[in-house]
C-alpha positions as CSV (number, residue, x, y, z in Angstrom):
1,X,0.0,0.0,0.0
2,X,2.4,2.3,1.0
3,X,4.1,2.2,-2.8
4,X,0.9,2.7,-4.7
5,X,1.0,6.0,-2.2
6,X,4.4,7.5,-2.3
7,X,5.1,6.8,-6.0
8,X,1.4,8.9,-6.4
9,X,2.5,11.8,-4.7
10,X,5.8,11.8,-6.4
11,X,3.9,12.2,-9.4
12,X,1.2,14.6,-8.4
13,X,4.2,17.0,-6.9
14,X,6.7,17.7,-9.5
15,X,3.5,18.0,-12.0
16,X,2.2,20.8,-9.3
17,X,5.6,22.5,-9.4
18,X,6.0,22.2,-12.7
19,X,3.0,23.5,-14.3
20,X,2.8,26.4,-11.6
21,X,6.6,27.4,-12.2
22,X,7.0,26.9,-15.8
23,X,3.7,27.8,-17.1
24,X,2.1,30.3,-15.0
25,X,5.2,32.6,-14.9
26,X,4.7,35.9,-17.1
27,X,8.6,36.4,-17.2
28,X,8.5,32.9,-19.0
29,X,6.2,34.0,-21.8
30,X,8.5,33.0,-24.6
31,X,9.3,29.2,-22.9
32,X,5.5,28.9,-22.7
33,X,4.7,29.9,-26.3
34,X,7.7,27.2,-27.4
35,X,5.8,24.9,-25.0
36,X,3.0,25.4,-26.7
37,X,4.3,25.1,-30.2
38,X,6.3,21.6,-29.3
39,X,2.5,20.2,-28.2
40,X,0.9,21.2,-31.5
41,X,3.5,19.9,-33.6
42,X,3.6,16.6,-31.7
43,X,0.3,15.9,-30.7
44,X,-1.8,18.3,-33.2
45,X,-5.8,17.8,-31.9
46,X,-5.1,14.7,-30.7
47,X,-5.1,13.2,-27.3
48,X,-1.8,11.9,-26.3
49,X,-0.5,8.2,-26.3
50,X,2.4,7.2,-24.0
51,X,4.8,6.7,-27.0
52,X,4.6,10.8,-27.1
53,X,6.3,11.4,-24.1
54,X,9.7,10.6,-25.6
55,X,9.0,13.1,-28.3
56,X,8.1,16.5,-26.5
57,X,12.1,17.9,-25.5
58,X,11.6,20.9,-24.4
59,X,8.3,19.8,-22.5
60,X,10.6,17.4,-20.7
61,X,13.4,19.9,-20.1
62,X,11.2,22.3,-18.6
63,X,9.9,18.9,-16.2
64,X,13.3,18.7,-15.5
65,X,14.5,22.3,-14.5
66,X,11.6,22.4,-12.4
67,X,12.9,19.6,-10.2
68,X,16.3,20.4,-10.1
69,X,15.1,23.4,-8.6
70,X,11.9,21.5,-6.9
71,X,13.6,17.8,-6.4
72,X,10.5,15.6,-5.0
73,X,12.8,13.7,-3.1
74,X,14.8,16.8,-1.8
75,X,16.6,14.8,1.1
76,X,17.6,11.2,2.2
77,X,19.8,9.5,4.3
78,X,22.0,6.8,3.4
79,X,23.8,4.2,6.3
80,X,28.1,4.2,5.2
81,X,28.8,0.9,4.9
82,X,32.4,1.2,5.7
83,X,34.6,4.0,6.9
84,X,35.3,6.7,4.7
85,X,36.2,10.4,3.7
86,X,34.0,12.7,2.1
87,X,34.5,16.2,1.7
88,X,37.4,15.8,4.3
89,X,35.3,14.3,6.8
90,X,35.7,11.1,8.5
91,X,32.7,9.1,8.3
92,X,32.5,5.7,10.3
93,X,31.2,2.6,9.6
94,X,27.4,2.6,10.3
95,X,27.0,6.2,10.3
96,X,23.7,7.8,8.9
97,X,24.6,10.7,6.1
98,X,22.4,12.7,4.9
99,X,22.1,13.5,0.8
100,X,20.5,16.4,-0.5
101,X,19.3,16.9,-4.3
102,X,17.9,20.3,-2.7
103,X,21.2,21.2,-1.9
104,X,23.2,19.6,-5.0
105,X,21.0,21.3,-7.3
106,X,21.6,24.5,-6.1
107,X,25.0,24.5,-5.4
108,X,27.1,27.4,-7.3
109,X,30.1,24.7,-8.1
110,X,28.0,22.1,-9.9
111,X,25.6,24.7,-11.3
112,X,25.9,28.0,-13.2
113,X,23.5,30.1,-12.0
114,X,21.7,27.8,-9.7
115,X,18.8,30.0,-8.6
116,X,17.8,30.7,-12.4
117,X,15.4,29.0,-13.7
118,X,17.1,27.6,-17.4
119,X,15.7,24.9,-18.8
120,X,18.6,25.1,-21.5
121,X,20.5,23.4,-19.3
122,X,18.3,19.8,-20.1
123,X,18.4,20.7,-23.7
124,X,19.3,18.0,-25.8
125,X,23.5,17.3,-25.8
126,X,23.7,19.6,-22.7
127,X,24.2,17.0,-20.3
128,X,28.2,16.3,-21.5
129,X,30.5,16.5,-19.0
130,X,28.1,17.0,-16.4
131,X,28.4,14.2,-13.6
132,X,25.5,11.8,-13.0
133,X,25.7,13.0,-9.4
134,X,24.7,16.6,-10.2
135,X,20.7,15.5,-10.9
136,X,19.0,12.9,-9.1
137,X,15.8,14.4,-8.2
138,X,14.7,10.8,-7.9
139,X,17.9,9.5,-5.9
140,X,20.3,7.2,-7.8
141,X,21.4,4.0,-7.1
142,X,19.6,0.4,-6.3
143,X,17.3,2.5,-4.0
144,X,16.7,4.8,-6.5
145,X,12.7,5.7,-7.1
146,X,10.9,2.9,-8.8
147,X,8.7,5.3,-10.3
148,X,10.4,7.9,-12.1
149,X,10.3,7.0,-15.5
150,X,6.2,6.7,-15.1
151,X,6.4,10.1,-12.9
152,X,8.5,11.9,-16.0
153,X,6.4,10.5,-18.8
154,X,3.0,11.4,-17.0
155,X,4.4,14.6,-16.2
156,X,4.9,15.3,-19.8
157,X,1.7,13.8,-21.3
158,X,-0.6,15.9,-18.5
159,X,1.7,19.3,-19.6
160,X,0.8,18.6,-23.3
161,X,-2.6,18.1,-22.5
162,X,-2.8,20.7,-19.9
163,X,-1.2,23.2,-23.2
164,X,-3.7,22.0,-26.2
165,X,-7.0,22.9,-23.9
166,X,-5.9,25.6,-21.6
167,X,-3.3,28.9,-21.3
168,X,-2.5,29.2,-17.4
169,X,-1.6,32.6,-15.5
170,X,-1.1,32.4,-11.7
171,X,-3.4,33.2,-9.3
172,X,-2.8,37.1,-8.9
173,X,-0.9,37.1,-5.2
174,X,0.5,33.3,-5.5
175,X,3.9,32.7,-5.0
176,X,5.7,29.5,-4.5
177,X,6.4,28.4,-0.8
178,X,7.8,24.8,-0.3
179,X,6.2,22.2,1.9
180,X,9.4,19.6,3.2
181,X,7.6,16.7,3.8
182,X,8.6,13.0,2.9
183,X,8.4,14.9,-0.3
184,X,8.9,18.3,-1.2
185,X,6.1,20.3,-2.8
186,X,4.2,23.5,-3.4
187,X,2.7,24.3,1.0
188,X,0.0,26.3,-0.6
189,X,-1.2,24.4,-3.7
190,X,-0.4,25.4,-7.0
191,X,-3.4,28.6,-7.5
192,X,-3.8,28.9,-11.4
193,X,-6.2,30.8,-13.6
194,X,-7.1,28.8,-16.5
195,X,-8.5,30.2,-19.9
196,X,-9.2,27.7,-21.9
197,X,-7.8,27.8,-25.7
């Protein structure tokens, strides 16, 4: 039970965050109307099948931005198996250390411009040279989420959709204010005005 639960609400969150950052923002105007443009040309008047999520880039690249700045799993812990050095540190055997995407993705030496929101920085050949450590909204490794390739592709099918039927603005007043829990999203709700196209 408690799967069927968690992987839901790591899907419902970085769709939340996603839509309410990257297509409610007026500053964002342009990335919107390319958003738009990249659903038309895949999907046309057409509902959306699940092959389609592989084919919408920059849909997926604005997905992405969002949770490097909004990861759903924004910090775990992780039990050192033997003793080690990170960072300088001495870390015994058995020791709990704690791992932050939150912190990672914002962090001025793996990131230019951390704060930003660039969703360039997912475009297509942009992830060269860029360690696999630097993203991992979903963790990494054999505990990594068992649901992130269904979160991303749902994520992307319901922005498509969400961009042939409706053009968002944000709620006048909203802003974005994180809720920590098991996983991190929007405290307030995501409060959108939709005008449908």
């Amino acid at each position: 039970m408690s799967f069927g639960r968690s992987c839901s609400r790591d899907t419902r969150r970085p769709r939340a965050r996603s839509l309410g950052r990257s297509l409610c923002s007026p500053s964002d105007s342009e990335i919107v109307g390319r958003l738009r443009d990249e659903a038309d040309a895949v999907l046309g008047e057409r509902p959306p099948e699940f092959a389609d999520a592989t084919r919408l880039p920059l849909i997926s690249a604005v997905i992405d931005e969002a949770m490097r700045l909004y990861p759903p799993g924004w910090a775990f812990d992780r039990q050192a198996i033997d003793e080690d050095t990170i960072a300088g540190f001495r870390v015994p055997a058995g020791a709990l250390v704690v791992v932050s995407p939150w912190v990672v993705h914002r962090d001025r030496r793996v990131w230019n411009r951390p704060r930003e929101f660039d969703p360039s920085r997912f475009a297509p050949g942009q992830a060269a040279g860029r360690s696999r450590f630097a993203y991992f909204p979903f963790g990494d490794g054999p505990r990594i989420c068992i649901g992130e390739e269904l979160a991303l592709a749902e994520a992307r099918l319901i922005v498509a959709m969400t961009l042939q039927r409706f053009r968002l603005r944000p709620a006048p007043g909203w802003k974005i204010a994180v809720d920590p829990s098991v996983t991190l999203g929007p405290r307030h709700g995501v409060w959108t005005l939709l005008e449908r196209t």
